[in-house]
C-alpha positions in Angstrom: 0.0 0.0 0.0 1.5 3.1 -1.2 2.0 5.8 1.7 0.2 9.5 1.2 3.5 11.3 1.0 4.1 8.8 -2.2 0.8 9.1 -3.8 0.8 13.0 -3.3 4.3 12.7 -5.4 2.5 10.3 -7.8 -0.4 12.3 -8.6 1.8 15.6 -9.5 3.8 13.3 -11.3 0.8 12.6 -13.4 -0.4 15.7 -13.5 2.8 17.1 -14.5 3.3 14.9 -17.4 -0.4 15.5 -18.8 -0.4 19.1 -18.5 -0.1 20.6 -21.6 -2.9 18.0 -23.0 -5.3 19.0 -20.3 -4.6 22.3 -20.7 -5.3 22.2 -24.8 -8.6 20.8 -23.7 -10.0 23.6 -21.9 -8.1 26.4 -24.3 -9.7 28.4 -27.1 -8.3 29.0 -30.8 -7.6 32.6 -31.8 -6.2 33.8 -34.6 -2.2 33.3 -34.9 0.4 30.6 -35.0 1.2 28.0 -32.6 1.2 28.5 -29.3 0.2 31.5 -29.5 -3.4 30.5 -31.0 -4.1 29.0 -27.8 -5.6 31.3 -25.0 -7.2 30.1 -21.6 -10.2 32.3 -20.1 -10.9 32.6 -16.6 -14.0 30.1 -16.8 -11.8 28.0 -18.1 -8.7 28.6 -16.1 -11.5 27.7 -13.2 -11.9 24.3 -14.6 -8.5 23.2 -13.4 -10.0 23.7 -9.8 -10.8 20.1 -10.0 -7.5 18.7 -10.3 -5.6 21.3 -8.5 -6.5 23.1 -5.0 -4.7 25.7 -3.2 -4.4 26.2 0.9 -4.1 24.2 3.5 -5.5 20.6 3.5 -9.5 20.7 4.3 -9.7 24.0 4.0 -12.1 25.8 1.4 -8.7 27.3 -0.1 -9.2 30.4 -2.2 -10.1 30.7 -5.8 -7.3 29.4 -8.2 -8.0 32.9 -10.4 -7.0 34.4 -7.4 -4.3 32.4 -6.7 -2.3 33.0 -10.5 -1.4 36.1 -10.9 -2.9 36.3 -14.5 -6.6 37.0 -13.0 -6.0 37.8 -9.6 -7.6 41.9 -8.4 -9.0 42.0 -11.6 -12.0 43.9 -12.1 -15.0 42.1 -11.2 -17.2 44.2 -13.6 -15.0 44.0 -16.3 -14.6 40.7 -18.3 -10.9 39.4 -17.9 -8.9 39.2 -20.8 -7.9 35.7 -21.9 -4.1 34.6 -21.2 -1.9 32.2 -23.7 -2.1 28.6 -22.4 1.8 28.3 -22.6 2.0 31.1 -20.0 -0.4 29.1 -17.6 1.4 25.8 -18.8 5.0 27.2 -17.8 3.5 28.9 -14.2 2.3 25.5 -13.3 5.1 23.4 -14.1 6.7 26.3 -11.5 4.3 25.4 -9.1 4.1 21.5 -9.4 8.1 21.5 -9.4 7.8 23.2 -6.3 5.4 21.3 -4.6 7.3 17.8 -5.6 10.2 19.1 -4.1 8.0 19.8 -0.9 6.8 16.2 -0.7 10.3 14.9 -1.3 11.4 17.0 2.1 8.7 15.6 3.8 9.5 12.5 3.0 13.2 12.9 4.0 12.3 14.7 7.2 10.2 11.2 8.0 13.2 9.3 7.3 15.2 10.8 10.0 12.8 10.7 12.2 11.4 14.4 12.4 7.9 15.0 10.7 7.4 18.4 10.1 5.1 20.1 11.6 2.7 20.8 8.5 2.5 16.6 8.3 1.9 15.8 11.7 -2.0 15.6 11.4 -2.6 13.9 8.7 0.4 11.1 9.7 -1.0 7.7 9.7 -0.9 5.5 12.5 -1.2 2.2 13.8 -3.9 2.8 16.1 -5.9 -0.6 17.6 -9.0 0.0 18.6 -8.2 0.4 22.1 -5.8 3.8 21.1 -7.3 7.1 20.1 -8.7 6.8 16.3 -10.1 10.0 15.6 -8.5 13.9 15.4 -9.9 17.1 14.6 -7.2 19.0 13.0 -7.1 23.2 13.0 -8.3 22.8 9.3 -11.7 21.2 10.1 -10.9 18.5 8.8 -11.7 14.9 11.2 -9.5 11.8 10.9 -10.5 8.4 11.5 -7.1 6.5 11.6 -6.1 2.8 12.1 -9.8 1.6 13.5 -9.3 -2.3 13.3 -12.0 -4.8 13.9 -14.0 -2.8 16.2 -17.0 -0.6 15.5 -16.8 3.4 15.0 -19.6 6.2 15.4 -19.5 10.0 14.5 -22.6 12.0 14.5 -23.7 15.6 13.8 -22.6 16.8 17.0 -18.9 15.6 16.7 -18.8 16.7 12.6 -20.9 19.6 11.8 -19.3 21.5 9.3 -15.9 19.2 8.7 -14.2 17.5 6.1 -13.9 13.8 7.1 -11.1 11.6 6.4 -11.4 8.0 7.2 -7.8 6.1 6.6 -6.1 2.8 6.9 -9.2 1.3 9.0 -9.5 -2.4 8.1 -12.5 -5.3 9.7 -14.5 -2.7 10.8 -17.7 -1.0 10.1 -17.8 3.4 10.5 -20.9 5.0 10.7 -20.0 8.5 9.6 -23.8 10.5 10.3 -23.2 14.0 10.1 -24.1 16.7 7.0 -20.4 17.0 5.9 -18.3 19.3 3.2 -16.1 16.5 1.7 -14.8 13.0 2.3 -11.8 11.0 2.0 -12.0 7.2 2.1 -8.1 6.0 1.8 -6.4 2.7 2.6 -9.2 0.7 3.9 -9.6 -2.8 3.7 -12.6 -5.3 4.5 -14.7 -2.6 6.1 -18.0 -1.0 6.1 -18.3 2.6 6.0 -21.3 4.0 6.1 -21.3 8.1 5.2 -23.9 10.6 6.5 -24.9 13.6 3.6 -21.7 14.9 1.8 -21.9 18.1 0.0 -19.4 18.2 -2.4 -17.3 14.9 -3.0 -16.5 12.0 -2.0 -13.1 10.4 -2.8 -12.5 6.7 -2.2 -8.7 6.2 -3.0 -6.8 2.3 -2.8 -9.4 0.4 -0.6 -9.6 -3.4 -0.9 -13.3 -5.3 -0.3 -15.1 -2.6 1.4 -18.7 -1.4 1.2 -19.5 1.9 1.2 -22.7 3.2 1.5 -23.2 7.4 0.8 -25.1 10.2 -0.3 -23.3 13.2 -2.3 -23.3 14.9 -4.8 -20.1 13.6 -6.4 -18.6 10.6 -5.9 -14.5 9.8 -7.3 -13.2 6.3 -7.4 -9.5 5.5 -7.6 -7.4 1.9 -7.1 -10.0 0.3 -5.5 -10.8 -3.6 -5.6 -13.4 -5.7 -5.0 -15.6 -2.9 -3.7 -19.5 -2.5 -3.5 -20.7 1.3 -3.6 -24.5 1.6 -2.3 -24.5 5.3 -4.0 -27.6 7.9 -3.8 -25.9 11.2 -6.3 -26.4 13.0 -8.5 -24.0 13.2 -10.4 -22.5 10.2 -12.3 -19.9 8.2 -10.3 -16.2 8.7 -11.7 -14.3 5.8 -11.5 -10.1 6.5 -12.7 -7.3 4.3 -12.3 -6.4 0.8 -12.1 -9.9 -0.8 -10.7 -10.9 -4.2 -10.8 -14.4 -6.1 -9.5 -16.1 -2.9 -8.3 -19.6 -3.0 -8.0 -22.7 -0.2 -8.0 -25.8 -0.8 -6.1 -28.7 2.0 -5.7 -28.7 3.4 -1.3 -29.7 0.9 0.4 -30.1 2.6 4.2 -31.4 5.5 6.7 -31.1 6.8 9.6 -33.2 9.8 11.5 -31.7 12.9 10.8 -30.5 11.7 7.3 -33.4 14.1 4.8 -32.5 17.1 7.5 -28.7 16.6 6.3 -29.5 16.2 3.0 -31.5 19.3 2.7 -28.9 21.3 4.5 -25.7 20.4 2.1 -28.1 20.5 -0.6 -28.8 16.6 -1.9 -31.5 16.3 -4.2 -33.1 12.7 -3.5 -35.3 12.3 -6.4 -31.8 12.4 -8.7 -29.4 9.2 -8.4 -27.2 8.6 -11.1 -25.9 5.6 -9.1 -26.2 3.2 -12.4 -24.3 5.8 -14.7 -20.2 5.5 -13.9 -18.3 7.2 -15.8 -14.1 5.4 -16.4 -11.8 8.2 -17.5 -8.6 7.7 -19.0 -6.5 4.8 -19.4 -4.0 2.7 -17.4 -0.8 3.9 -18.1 2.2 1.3 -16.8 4.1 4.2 -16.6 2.0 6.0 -14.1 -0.3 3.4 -11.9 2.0 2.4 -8.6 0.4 -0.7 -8.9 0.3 -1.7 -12.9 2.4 -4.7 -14.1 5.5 -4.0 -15.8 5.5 -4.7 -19.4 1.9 -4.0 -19.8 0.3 -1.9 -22.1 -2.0 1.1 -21.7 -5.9 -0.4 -21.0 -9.1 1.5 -20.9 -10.0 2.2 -16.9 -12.3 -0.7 -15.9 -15.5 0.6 -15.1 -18.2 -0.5 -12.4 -20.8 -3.1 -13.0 -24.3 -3.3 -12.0 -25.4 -5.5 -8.4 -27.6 -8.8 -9.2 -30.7 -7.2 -7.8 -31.2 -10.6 -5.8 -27.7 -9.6 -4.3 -29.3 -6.2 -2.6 -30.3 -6.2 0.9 -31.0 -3.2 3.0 -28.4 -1.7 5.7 -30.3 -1.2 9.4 -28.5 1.2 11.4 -28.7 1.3 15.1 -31.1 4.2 16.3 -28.6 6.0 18.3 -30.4 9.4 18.1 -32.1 10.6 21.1 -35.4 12.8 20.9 -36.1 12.0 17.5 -37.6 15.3 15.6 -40.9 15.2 14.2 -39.5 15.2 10.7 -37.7 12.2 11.3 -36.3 9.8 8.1 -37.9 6.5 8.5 -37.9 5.3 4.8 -34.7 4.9 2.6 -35.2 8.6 0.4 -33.6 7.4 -2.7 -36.3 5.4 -4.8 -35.2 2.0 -5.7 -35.6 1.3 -9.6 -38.1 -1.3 -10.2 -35.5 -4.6 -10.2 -34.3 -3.9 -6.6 -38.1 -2.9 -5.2 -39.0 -6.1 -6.6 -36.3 -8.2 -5.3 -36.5 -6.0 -1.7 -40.3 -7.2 -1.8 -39.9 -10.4 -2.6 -37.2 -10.8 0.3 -39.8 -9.6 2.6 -42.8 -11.8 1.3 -40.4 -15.1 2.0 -39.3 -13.9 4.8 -42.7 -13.6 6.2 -43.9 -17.2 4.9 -41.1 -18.6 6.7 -42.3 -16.9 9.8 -45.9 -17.8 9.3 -44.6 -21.5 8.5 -43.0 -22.0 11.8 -45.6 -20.4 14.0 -47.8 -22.7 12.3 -45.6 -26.1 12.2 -48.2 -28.4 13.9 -45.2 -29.7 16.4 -45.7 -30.2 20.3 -44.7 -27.0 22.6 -41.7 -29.4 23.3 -40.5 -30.0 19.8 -41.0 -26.0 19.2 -38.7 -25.1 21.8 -36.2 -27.6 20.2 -36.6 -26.2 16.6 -36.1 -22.8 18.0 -32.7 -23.7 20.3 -31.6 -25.2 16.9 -32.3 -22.2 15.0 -30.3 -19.8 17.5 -27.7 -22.2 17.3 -27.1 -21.9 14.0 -28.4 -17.9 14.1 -24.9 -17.8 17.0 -22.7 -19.7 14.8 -23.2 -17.5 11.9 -22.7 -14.6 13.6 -18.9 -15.9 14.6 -18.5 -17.2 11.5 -19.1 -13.9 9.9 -17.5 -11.6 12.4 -21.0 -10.1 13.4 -20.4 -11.3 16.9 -17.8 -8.1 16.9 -19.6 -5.7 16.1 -22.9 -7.0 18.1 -20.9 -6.6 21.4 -19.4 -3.1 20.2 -22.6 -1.6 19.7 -23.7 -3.1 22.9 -21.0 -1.5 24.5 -21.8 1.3 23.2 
């Protein structure tokens, strides 16, 4: 698993190398020769706010036309005059130089043995679940480090307002239920992690057999495997990198307060694009820290579609006292017409089976038998599974 310090470096790496094609795809033609035919406005000079942020980690940062010095204190009733795309190119190669050389300090400065001080909160650890898991930086943002077969709560009252990042946590399942800006999902292995209402994005970066079950607007996939994303957005899932066996499933859970968050980062319910992901890019063996040598660039593997008879519904624990009047009782995402049916049917046969055994025409001696058995087997499945776990967390709780 590639540390953050060597992903940061990987990512500039990338972005360095495709700059000048990114840029030529948000430039416009003007009349002239070469290079200079090519001029970036400050709409599209915005654009790049997607890939490139500046400020301190989980904060809001400031505008990036504020930040270059080709838009910044210009007049905001005048329209801004278009720069060449070679000057932009050649001021952020300064900047991405720059900011490479940082990470490669930082990285030194680990080596010896003294973190610098910018580093020190977002430093992974090797917290068990007996060792402090969770950290609310100066920049908002909340960390939820090295959790490890245990389970992990957050509500409103912990989160209101933050960024959340949720890192290295492995056989565990995290309820995050809190209206949040962003969240960062890095690192994670055989988990569950269940996220409240998030605003802007969500980013799920190098996370092995997890399930995670959100509502955003935006959702970003990168190196996962084996994943299952139970998604209520609205807008389509982007899924970039090297991704294998991921899975998309419409939201599949609820909890109380979740319609009151939703309204107030600004969620629309009736619009999930769950079933739409969108694969950019390819894999190039040049660029993935995971690729195969040797291989050739492939098309990014997108996301299939859950077997409808594979969806089930996530119960969270009520752990919400003085429930408002407007409380969520119902999942607010409609399901499309495969998974209601299959949810129903689930239901029906559930029911018949516990009709059939109220019914079974046995003696009250052989019914107490039959039901030992079944909590027998109910018991062992829940060790088999690792259910016990989280049964006795949640009862500590």
């Amino acid at each position: 698993m590639p540390s953050q310090a060597d992903e940061e470096a990987h990512q500039l790496s990338y972005l360095q190398k495709h700059l000048a094609n990114i840029l030529s795809l948000l430039s416009e033609h003007v009349e002239g020769e070469g290079k200079e035919s090519m001029v970036l406005t400050i709409e599209g000079f915005e654009h790049l706010g997607f890939l490139i942020h500046f400020g301190d980690k989980g904060s809001e940062g400031v505008p990036l036309s504020q930040a270059a010095p080709f838009f910044a204190n210009s007049d905001p009733d005048m329209p801004a005059v278009p720069v060449l795309a070679s000057q932009v190119h050649d001021w952020l190669l300064e900047i991405i130089a720059a900011s490479l050389e940082h990470v490669s300090e930082k990285n030194s400065a680990k080596e010896s043995g003294s973190p610098s001080s910018s580093d020190q909160d977002i430093a992974m650890s090797d917290a068990s679940p007996s060792s402090a898991k969770a950290s609310q930086s100066a920049r908002s943002s909340f960390f939820i480090e090295g959790v490890s077969k245990s389970s992990y709560v957050k509500q409103a009252s912990d989160l209101k307002n933050s960024s959340v990042k949720v890192i290295n946590c492995h056989d565990s399942v995290i309820y995050v239920l809190a209206p949040l800006r962003y969240a960062t999902i890095y690192g994670c292995s055989d988990a569950t992690i269940v996220l409240g209402a998030v605003g802007k994005a969500v980013r799920v970066e190098h996370c092995e057999r997890v399930h995670v079950i959100l509502a955003s607007k935006r959702v970003c996939i990168v190196n996962c495997r084996e994943c299952i994303f139970f998604l209520g957005v609205n807008q389509r899932p982007l899924i970039v990198g090297d991704n294998h066996k991921l899975q998309v499933a419409p939201y599949n859970t609820f909890y109380s307060q979740l319609e009151e968050h939703m309204t107030e980062v600004g969620i629309d319910a009736t619009i999930n694009r769950w079933h739409e992901p969108l694969a950019l890019g390819v894999i190039d063996p040049h660029d993935s820290l995971s690729h195969p040598a040797g291989v050739a660039d492939a098309q990014t593997e997108s996301a299939a579609c859950l077997d409808p008879d594979q969806f089930t519904n996530f119960l969270i624990p009520n752990w919400f006292e003085g429930e408002p009047t407007k409380s969520t009782r119902n999942n607010p995402f409609p399901l499309p017409d495969p998974y209601f049916t299959s949810q129903q049917r689930n239901q029906k046969n559930l029911g018949e089976i516990q009709q059939i055994l109220r019914e079974a025409p046995l003696e009250e001696n052989r019914k107490r038998e039959l039901s030992c058995a079944l909590h027998v087997y109910f018991k062992d499945w829940l060790y088999a599974s690792g259910n016990i776990r989280q049964l006795y967390c949640l009862l500590g709780d």
